[in-house]
N, C-alpha and C positions, 0 to 999 in steps of 0.2 A: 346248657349255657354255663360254659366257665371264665371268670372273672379272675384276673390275678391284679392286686393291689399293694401299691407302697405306699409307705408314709416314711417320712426323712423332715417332718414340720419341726422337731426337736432336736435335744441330746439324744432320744432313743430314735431308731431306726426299725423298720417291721415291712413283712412282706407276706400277703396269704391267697391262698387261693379257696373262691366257694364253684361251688355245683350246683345247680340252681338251688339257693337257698342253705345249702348246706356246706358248710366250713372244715373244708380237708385239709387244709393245713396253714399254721400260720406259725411264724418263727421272727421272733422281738431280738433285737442285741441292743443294751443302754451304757456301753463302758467305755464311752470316751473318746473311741477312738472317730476318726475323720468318718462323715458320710462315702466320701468319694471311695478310700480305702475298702467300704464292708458289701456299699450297697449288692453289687452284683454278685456276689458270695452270699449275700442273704437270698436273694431271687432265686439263685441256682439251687440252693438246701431247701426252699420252699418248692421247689418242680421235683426233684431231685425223692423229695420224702411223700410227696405226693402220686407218684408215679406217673406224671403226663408231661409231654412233650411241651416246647415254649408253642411249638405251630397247633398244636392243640387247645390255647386259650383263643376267645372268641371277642376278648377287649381286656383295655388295661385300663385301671384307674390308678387316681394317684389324687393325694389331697393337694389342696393351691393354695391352700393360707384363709387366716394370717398365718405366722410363725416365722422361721428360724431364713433368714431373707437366701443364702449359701446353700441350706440344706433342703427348701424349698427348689429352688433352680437346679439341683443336681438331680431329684427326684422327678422334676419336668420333664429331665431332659432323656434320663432312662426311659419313660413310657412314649415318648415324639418317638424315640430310635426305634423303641420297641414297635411300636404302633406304623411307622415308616416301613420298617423293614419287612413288617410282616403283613401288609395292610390292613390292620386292623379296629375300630374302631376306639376312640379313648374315651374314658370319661371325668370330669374334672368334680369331685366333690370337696364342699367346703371345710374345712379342717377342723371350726369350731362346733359341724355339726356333727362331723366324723367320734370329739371328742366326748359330747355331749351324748352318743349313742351307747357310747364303755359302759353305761349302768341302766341300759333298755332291759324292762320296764322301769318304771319308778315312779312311785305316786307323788313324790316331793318334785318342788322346782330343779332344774338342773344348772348350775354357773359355771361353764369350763374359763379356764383360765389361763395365757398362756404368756408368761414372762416376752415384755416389750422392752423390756431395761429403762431406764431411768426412774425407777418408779411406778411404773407404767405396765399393765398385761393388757391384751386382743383380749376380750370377752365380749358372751353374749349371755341371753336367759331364755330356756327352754321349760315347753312340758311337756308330757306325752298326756295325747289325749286319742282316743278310740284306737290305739296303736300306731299312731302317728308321732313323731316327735316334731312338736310346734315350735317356732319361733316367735318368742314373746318380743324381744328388743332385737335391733338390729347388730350388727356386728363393730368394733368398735374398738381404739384405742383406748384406753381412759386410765389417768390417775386414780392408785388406789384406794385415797381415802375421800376420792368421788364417788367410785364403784360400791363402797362403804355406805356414801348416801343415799346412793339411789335403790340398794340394798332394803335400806329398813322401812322405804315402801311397802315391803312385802311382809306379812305377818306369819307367813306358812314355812314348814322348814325349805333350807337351799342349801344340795348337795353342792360341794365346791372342789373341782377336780383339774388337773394342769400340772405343769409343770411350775406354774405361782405359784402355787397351794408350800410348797415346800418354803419359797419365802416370805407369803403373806400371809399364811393359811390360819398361823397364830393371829394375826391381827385382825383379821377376819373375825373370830371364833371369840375374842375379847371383846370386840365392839358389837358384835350378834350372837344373844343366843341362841338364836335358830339357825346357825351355818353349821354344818357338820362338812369333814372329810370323806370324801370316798376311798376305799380300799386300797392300799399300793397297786394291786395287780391292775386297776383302773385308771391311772392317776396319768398316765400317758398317750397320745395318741395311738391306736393301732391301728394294723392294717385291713383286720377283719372286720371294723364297724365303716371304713373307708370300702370293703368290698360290697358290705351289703347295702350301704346306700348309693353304692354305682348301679346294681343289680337293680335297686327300683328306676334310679334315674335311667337307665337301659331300658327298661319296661313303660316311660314314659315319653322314650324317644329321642330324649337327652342328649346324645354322642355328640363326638368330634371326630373330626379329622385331625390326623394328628398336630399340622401343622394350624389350628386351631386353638390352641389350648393355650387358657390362658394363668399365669397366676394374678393372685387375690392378695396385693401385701396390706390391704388399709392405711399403709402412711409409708413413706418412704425407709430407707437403708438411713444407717447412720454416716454410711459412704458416699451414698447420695445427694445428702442435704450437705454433709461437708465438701464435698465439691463443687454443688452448687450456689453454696454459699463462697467460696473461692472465685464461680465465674459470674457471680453478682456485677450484675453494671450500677456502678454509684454516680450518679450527673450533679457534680459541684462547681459552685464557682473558683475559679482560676485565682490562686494566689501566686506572690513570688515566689516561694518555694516551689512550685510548681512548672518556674518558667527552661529548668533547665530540660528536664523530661516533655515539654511541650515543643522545644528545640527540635529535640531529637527526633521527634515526629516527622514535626514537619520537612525536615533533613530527609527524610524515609520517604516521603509520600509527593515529594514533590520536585521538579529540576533545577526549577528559579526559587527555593527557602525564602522565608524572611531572615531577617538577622535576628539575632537573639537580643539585640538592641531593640530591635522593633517592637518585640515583644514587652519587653519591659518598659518602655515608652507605650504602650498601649495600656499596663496594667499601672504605671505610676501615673501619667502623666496626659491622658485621654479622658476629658470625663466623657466624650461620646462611646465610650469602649463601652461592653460588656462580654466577657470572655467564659465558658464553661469547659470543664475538664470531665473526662469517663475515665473512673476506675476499678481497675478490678482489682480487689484487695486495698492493696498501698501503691498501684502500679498507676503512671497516669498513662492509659491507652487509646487515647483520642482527645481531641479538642474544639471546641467550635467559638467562632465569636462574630459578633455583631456591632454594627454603630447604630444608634438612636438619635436619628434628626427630626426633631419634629414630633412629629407622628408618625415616620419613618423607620423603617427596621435595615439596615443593608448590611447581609451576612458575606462578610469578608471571609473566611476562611472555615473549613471544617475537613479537620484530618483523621484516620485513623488509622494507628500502626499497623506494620503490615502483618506481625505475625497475632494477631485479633482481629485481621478480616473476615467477616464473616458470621459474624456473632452479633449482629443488629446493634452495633454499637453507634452507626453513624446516623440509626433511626433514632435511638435514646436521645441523641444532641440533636436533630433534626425538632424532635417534638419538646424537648427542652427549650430550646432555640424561641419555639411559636407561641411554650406560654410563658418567658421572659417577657417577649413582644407584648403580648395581651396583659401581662400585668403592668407593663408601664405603657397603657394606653395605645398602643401603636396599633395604627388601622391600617397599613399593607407594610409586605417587608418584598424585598429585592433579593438578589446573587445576580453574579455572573457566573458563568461555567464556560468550560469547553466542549463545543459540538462532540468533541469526538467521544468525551465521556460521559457515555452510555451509560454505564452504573450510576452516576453522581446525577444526570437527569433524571432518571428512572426515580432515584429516590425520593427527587423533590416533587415529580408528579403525584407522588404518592401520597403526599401531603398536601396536595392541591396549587403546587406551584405552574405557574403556565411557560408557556413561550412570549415572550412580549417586544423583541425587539433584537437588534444583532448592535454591537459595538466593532468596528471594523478592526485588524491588526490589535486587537487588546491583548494580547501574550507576545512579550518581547522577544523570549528564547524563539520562539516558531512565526512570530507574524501571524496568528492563526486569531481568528474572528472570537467573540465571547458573545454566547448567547444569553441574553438576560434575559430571566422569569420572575415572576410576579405573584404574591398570594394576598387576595384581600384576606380580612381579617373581621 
C-alpha cells in the first residue's frame, strides 16, 4: 500500500511517500518561494528519490485546512489531477491534525497553531491516548489572547507548534508557564504525518473520489469577505441625494420612465409616498416604492438596474416593501404588473401576492392589460 502526500497549508511546502506504514521518502522546501512554482518539482524529487513510478501509488492525500486559503487550493488541486488522471483514490486529512501528529507520541497536551492573520490562528487541542491522537476541542478560528484563556483551563504542560508559534509563541510562554515550544524541525506541517493519517483513514474506508474532495477553511478568505462585503445589498430609505441615480434606473428598466420631477415630487411633496433604495456599496442599484392609504399598501414601482440583475436585489425590496407595510399597520398591499412579465409576477408570488383582477389598456406605450395582485397582510 503506497500513499504519496502533500501539504502546501503554509510557507513551507512537503511531499512524502509511505509503504504501508513505512516512510520512504519525504522532502520539505520553506524559502519563500510560490507554492504553484515548487509543488511539482517537489512530488517529482519525492518519486524520483524513492524509486517508484507516479502509476505505482495506490492514493494521494493532501491536507484541506484550515491554512494558507492559495496554498491550500493549489494542493487540492495537484491530488484531483493526480487522482483523475490516474484513477485513483484521494484522501482528504485534516491539517490541524496532520500538525498535531509532528510530535507522535507525547505525553503533554498538543496545541498546533496556524497563523489566521489578524490576530487570529486555526487551532485545536489534542492527546494521544492508547496510540491514538484524540481530539479534545474542535477546530477553530480564535483570537489569541482567547486561546490564552481558554488555555489556562488546563493545568498539565501544552506543546505549542505552527507556524504562530513564531509570532505568538512568546506570549504564549509569558502568560503560561506550562506552554513549551516544539522543536524547529516540528514546528511545520509535513507531509509524512498527512501520509500516515491518510493510511489509517484508508484503512477505515475513508477515500474519495477525486472529484470529491473537499477543503476545510473554517472561515472565509479575506478576498472573500472583501468582496462579499462589496456585493452586500443595503435596503434604505430613499433620499434626495438619491433621486438622481434612482432616475437612471428607472430610465434602464423601463419604456414609459417617470420623470425625475416625479420622483422628487414623490420624495418632497407626497406624504402617501414611501420610497426605498438597494445598495451595493455607495451604488444605488434598485429602488422600490409604495403609497400608504388607509390601511392600504399600493406599490407603485420597483426597479433594478440592469447590470445587478440577478443578485436577489428585487427580493431585498420586495420583503423591505412587506415589513414597511406591516410596520405602519397596513393589512393588504396592491401592484399592478404586466401579464407579460413573467419574472416580476414570479417574484411577487413568491411572496404571497395573488392574481385578483385585470385593469384593461393600463400601459399607455402598448394598450396592454395590467394584472393586479393582492397580498393580505
Amino acid at each position: 500500500m503506497r500513499i504519496l502526500a502533500i501539504d502546501t497549508s503554509t510557507a513551507a511546502a512537503s511531499s512524502a511517500i509511505i509503504e504501508d506504514g513505512r516512510l520512504l521518502c519525504e522532502f520539505t522546501i520553506n524559502d519563500g518561494r510560490k507554492h504553484s512554482e515548487k509543488l511539482m518539482n517537489i512530488i517529482n524529487i519525492t518519486l524520483e528519490n524513492s524509486g517508484i513510478e507516479i502509476s505505482q501509488i495506490d492514493a494521494f492525500a493532501c491536507s484541506i485546512g484550515p491554512g494558507s486559503f492559495t496554498g491550500l487550493r493549489l494542493g487540492a488541486a495537484a491530488v484531483k489531477g493526480l487522482g483523475q488522471a490516474l484513477d485513483k483514490p484521494v484522501i482528504a486529512v485534516p491539517t490541524l491534525d496532520a500538525l498535531a501528529y509532528n510530535i507522535f507520541p507525547c505525553k503533554s497536551l498538543v496545541c498546533p497553531m496556524l497563523d489566521a492573520q489578524r490576530k487570529m490562528v486555526y487551532s485545536a487541542l489534542y492527546r494521544i491516548e492508547d496510540d491514538k491522537l484524540i481530539k479534545l476541542e474542535d477546530y477553530r478560528a480564535i483570537d489569541i489572547d482567547m486561546l490564552i484563556d481558554r488555555l489556562e483551563n488546563y493545568g498539565e504542560e501544552i506543546v505549542i507548534l505552527g507556524d504562530g508559534v513564531p509570532m505568538f509563541g512568546n506570549k504564549l510562554k509569558d502568560a503560561l508557564t506550562n506552554v513549551i515550544e516544539a522543536s524547529p524541525g516540528t514546528l511545520y506541517p509535513r507531509a509524512s504525518s498527512v501520509a500516515i493519517l491518510a493510511e489509517e483513514l484508508y484503512k477505515e474506508g475513508k477515500i474519495l473520489k477525486y472529484n470529491e474532495l473537499e477543503l476545510y477553511y473554517i472561515r472565509k478568505s479575506q478576498a472573500e469577505v472583501e468582496y462579499e462585503k462589496k456585493q452586500k445589498i443595503e435596503i434604505a430609505p430613499m433620499k434626495g441625494e438619491d433621486i438622481k441615480a434612482v432616475y437612471d434606473v428607472e430610465c434602464k428598466s423601463f419604456t414609459t420612465p417617470w420623470s425625475l420631477e416625479s420622483f422628487t415630487s414623490e420624495i418632497y411633496n407626497n406624504n402617501m409616498a414611501r420610497y426605498l433604495v438597494a445598495k451595493i456599496g455607495d451604488e444605488v442599484v434598485g429602488y422600490g416604492g409604495m403609497w400608504i392609504v388607509l390601511d392600504e399598501g399600493h406599490i407603485t414601482n420597483i426597479a433594478v438596474h440592469p447590470d445587478h440583475r440577478g443578485k436577489k436585489i428585487g427580493d431585498e425590496l420586495v420583503k423591505a416593501l412587506i415589513k414597511l407595510a406591516r410596520d405602519n399597520d397596513v393589512r393588504r398591499m396592491t401592484l399592478e404588473v404586466r401579464p407579460s412579465n413573467w419574472t416580476a409576477i414570479n417574484l411577487y408570488r413568491k411572496y404571497g401576492f395573488k392574481e385578483a383582477g385585470v385593469r384593461k389598456g393600463y400601459y399607455e406605450d402598448t394598450g396592454e392589460d395590467a394584472t393586479i395582485m393582492w397580498l393580505e397582510l
